[in-house]
C-alpha positions in Angstrom: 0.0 0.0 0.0 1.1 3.7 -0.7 3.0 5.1 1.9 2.2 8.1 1.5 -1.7 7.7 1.1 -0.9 5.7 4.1 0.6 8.6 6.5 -2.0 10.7 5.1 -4.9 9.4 7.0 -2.3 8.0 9.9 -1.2 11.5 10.7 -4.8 12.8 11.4 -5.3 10.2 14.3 -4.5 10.8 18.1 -2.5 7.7 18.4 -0.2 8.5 15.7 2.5 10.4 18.0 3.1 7.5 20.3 2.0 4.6 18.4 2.5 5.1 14.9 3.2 1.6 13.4 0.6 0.7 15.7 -1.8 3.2 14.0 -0.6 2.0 10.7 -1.1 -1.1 11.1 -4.8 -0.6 12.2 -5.6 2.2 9.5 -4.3 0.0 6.6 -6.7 -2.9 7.5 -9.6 -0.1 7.4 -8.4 0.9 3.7 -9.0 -2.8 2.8 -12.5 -2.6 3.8 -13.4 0.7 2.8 -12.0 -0.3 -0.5 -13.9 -3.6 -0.5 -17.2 -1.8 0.6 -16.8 0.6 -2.3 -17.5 3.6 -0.7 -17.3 6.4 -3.0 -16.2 10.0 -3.0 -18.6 12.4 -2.1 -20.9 9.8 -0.3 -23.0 10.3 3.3 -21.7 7.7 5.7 -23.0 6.6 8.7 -20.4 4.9 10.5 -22.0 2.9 13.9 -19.9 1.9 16.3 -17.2 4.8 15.6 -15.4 4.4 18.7 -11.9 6.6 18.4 -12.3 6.5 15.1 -10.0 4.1 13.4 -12.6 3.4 10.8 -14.1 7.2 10.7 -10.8 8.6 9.6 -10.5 6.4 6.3 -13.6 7.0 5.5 -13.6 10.4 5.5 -10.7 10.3 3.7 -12.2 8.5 0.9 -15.2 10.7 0.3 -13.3 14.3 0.3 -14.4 16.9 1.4 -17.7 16.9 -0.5 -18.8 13.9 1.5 -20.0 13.4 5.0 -18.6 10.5 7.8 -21.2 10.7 10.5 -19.7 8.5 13.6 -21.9 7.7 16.5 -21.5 5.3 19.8 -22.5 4.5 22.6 -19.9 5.1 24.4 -18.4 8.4 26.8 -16.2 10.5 25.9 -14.2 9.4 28.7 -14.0 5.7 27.4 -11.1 4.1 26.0 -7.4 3.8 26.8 -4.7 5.1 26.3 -6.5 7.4 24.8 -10.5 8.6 25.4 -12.9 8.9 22.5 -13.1 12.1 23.4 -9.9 12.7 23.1 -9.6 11.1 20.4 -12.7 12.5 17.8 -11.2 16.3 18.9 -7.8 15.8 17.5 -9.7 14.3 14.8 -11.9 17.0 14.1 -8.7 19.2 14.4 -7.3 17.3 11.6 -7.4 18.2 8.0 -10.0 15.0 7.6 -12.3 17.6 10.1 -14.6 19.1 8.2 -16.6 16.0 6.6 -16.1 14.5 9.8 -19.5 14.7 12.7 -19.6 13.0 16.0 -22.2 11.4 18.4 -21.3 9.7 21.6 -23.8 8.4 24.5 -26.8 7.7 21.4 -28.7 4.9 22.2 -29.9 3.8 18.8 -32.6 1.6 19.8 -34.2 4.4 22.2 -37.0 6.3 20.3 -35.9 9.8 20.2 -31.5 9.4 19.6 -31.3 10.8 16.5 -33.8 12.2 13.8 -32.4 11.2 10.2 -34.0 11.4 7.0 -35.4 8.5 5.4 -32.8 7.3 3.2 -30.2 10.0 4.1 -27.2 8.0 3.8 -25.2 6.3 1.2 -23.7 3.8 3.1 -24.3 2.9 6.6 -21.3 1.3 8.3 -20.9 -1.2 11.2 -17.4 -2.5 11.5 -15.9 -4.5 14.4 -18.3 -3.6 16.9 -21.2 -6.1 16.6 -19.7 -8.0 19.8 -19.8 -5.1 21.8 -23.8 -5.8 21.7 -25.5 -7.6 24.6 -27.1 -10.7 22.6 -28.4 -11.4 19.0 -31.9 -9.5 19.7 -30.2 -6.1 20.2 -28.4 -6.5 17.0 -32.0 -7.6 15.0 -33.4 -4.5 16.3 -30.4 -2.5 15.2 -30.5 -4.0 11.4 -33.9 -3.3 11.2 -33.9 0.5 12.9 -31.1 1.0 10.3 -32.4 0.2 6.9 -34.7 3.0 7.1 -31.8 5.6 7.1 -29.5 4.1 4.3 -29.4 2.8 0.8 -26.0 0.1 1.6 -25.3 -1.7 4.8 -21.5 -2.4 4.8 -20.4 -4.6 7.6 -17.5 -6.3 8.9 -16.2 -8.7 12.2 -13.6 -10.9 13.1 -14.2 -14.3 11.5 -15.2 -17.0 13.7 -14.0 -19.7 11.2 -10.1 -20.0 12.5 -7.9 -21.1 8.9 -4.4 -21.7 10.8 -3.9 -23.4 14.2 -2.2 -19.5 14.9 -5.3 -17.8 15.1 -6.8 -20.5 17.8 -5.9 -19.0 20.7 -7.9 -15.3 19.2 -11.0 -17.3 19.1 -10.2 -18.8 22.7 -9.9 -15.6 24.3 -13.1 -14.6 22.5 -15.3 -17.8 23.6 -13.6 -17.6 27.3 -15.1 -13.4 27.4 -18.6 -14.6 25.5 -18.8 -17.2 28.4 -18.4 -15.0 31.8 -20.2 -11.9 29.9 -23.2 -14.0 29.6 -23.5 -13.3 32.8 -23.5 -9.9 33.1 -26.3 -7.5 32.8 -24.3 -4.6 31.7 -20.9 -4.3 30.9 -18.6 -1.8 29.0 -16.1 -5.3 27.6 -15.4 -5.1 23.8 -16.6 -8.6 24.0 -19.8 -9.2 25.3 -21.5 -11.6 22.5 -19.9 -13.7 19.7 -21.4 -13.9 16.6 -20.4 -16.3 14.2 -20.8 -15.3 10.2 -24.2 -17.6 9.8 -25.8 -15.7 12.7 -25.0 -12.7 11.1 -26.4 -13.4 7.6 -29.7 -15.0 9.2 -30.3 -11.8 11.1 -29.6 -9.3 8.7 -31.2 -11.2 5.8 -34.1 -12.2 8.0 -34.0 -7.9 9.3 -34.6 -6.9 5.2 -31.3 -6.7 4.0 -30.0 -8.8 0.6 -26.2 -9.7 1.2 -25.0 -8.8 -2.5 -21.0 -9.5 -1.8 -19.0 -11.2 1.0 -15.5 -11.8 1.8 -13.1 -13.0 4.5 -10.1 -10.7 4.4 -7.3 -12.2 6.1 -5.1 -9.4 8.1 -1.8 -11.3 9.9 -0.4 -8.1 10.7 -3.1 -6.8 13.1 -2.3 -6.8 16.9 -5.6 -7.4 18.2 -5.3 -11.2 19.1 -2.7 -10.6 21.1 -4.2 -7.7 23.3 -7.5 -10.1 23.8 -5.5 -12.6 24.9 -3.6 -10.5 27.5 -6.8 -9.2 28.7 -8.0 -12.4 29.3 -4.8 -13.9 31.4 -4.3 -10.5 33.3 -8.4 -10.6 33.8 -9.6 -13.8 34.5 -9.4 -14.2 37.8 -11.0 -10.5 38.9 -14.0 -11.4 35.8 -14.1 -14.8 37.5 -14.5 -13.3 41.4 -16.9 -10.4 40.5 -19.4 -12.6 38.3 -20.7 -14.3 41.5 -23.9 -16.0 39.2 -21.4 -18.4 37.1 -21.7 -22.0 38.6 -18.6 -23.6 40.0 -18.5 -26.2 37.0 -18.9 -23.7 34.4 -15.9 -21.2 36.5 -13.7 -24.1 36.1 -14.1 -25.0 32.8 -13.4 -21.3 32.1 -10.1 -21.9 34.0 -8.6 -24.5 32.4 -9.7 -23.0 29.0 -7.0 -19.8 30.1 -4.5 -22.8 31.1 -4.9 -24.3 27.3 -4.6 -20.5 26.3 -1.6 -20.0 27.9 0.3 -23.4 27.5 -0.4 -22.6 23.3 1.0 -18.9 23.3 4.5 -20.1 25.6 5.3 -22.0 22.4 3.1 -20.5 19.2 2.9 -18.0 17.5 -0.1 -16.0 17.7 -2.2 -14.4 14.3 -5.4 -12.6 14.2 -9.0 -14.3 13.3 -9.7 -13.0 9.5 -12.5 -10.7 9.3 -15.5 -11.0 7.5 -17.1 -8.3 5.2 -20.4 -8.1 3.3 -22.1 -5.6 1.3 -26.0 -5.2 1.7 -28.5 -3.3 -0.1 -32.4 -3.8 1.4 -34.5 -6.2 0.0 
C-alpha cells in the first residue's frame, strides 16, 4: 500500500505520536475494507460503532471533502485507553480529515428519540468491528432493522469466527472464554460481550430486510488485536471470574482450564489474528 496515502490518514489520528506503526497497522486494514465496501467519494456515511475512530478517519478520507462520515456510539467521551474517544474524535476533528467529519457519543440507537435522520439519508451505513460489543443477538436484529430506514447500503465487517491456521486458535479462545463470563453480566462496558459467528450474522440481517450482494473473508496477519485479547484475558480472568458471582462452579472451572490451554499454546506458538469478515448489503 502507498506510503504516502498511508501517513496521510495516519497523521490525522491521536494515536499517531506514540503509536504510529501501531496506528498504521490498524488504518491499513480499514483501507482494505473501505475499499472492498466501495465507498465512493462524495458519499454520506454513517459509520456505527465509531469508537476513536479508526474506521471514521479512512472514510472520510475516501469521500473528500464533498462527503459526509457521521460517527456515533454508545460510548463516553471518557472511554477508551490510552486514549478517550473524546480525546480522540477532537484531534480528529482538528485534523485536515475535520470538516466532513461529525460525531455522536452516549446515542442509544434503539431508544426512540436518539437521533432524527432522513429516510434514506445516507449512502452507506457502516458497522465495523463492533457487533460483539452488543449484549445478545436480539439487540443486534433490532439495530439491522432501525437502520435500513436511514441508508441505501449496509457495509459490515467482524472478526471471522472460522479459524484457517492453528495461529489464530488462541484469538478465538480468548473470545469464547469473554462470551462465556459476559453471559453473565447485565451490563458491561467489555469489547466482547456476544460472539457472533458469520451464519448468525447473515440469518439476522437477511431475515431484518437486507439482501447480502458480496461477501468476503479478508485475512489481516499483521493486526495486533489477538494478542491484546489474549492479554486481557490472562491479566483478567481471575478478577472477571471473582466479581461474576452467578457463574456455577462447574462452568468457573471449565473457564479456567480454558485460560491454562490459552496459555500453555502462546509459551510456544505463535499468535495471528481471526480474518475478518465483510459483506455488502443493499435492502430487500
Amino acid at each position: 500500500m502507498n506510503n504516502e496515502f498511508l501517513e496521510t490518514i495516519v497523521e490525522c489520528m491521536a494515536t499517531n505520536k506514540e503509536m504510529s506503526n501501531i496506528q498504521k497497522v490498524q488504518t491499513e486494514h480499514r483501507v482494505k475494507l473501505v475499499e472492498f465496501w466501495g465507498i465512493k467519494e462524495g458519499s454520506r456515511v454513517l459509520e456505527i460503532g465509531c469508537g476513536q475512530g479508526d474506521t471514521t478517519a479512512v472514510l472520510a478520507y475516501f469521500v473528500g471533502e464533498k462527503g459526509l462520515v457521521h460517527g456515533i456510539d454508545s460510548a463516553s467521551l471518557t472511554y477508551g485507553s490510552p486514549i478517550s474517544l473524546g480525546d480522540s474524535a477532537e484531534y480528529l476533528m482538528q485534523s485536515k480529515l475535520g470538516k466532513q467529519i461529525k460525531f455522536d457519543f452516549e446515542i442509544d440507537l434503539l431508544s426512540s428519540n436518539s437521533l432524527e435522520i432522513i429516510e434514506d439519508y445516507f449512502d452507506y451505513i457502516v458497522f465495523s468491528h463492533c457487533s460483539w460489543y452488543l449484549k445478545s443477538l436480539d439487540e443486534l436484529r433490532e439495530l439491522m432493522q432501525k437502520i435500513k430506514k436511514w441508508g441505501k447500503q449496509l457495509c459490515f465487517a467482524e472478526w471471522d469466527s472460522r479459524i484457517k491456521t492453528i495461529e489464530q486458535y488462541p484469538h478465538l479462545l480468548s473470545i469464547l472464554i469473554q462470551a462465556q463470563y459476559e453471559s453473565f453480566k447485565d451490563d458491561s462496558v467489555s469489547n466482547i460481550r456476544t460472539l457472533f459467528t458469520p451464519k448468525d450474522i447473515k440469518s439476522i440481517v437477511e431475515s431484518s430486510g437486507w439482501t447480502i450482494i458480496n461477501d468476503e473473508t479478508i485475512d489481516c496477519p499483521e493486526l495486533q488485536d489477538g494478542n491484546w485479547e489474549i492479554n486481557k484475558v490472562v491479566i483478567d480472568i481471575e478478577d472477571e471470574l471473582n466479581k461474576t458471582s452467578d457463574i456455577p462452579i462447574k462452568l468457573k472451572e471449565l473457564i479456567q482450564s480454558e485460560v491454562m490451554l490459552l496459555e500453555e499454546f502462546i509459551n510456544s506458538n505463535q499468535v495471528k489474528p481471526l480474518p475478518t469478515y465483510a459483506f455488502i448489503a443493499v435492502k430487500q
